[in-house]
C-alpha positions, 0 to 999 in steps of 0.5 A, spaced: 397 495 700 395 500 706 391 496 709 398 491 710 402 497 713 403 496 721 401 502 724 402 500 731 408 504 732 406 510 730 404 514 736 397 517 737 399 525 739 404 526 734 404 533 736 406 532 743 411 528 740 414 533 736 414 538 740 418 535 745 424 534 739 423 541 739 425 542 747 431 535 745 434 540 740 433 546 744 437 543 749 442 540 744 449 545 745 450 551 742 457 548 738 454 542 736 448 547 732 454 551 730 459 545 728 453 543 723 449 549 721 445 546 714 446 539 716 440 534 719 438 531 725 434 525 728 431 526 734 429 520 738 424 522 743 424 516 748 432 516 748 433 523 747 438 520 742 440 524 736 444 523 730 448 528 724 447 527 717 449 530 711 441 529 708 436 528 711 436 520 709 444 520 712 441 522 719 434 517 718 438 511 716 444 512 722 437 512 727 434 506 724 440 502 725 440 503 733 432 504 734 428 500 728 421 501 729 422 508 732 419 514 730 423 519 729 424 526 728 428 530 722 430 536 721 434 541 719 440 544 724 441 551 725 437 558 725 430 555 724 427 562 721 433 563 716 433 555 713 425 555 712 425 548 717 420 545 719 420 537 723 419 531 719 416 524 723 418 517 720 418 510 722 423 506 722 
């Protein structure tokens, strides 16, 4: 039932948020990129801290240990144009 779901952790300016996961993974160095090119990442934003995963649900559940309750954000790892990426939001 939706209207059972909590919603209040969900943050209101998901685009503000997302762009700064942009701006954590941009910063992000170069060899972690190259080291897991086609593999995921979550970003979350408060933190700035990031987790690695093979899937997209590796690197969202190794998030959801240390931050439950916490949007996050996933994407792919590597050149953004060349994988079709784009950034996925989940509450945890």
């Amino acid at each position: 039932n939706l209207g059972n779901m909590e919603t209040t952790n969900f943050p209101q300016n998901i685009q503000d948020l997302s762009k700064k996961a942009e701006e954590i993974y941009n910063s992000l160095p170069e060899k972690l990129k190259t080291d897991n090119n086609g593999k995921y990442i979550s970003i979350e934003n408060e933190s700035g801290d990031y987790f690695v995963g093979e899937t997209k649900d590796e690197a969202v559940d190794k998030a959801s240990r240390k931050y439950p309750n916490k949007v996050v954000f996933v994407r792919r790892i590597g050149n953004i144009e060349k994988i079709s990426s784009q950034y996925y939001a989940c509450v945890l």
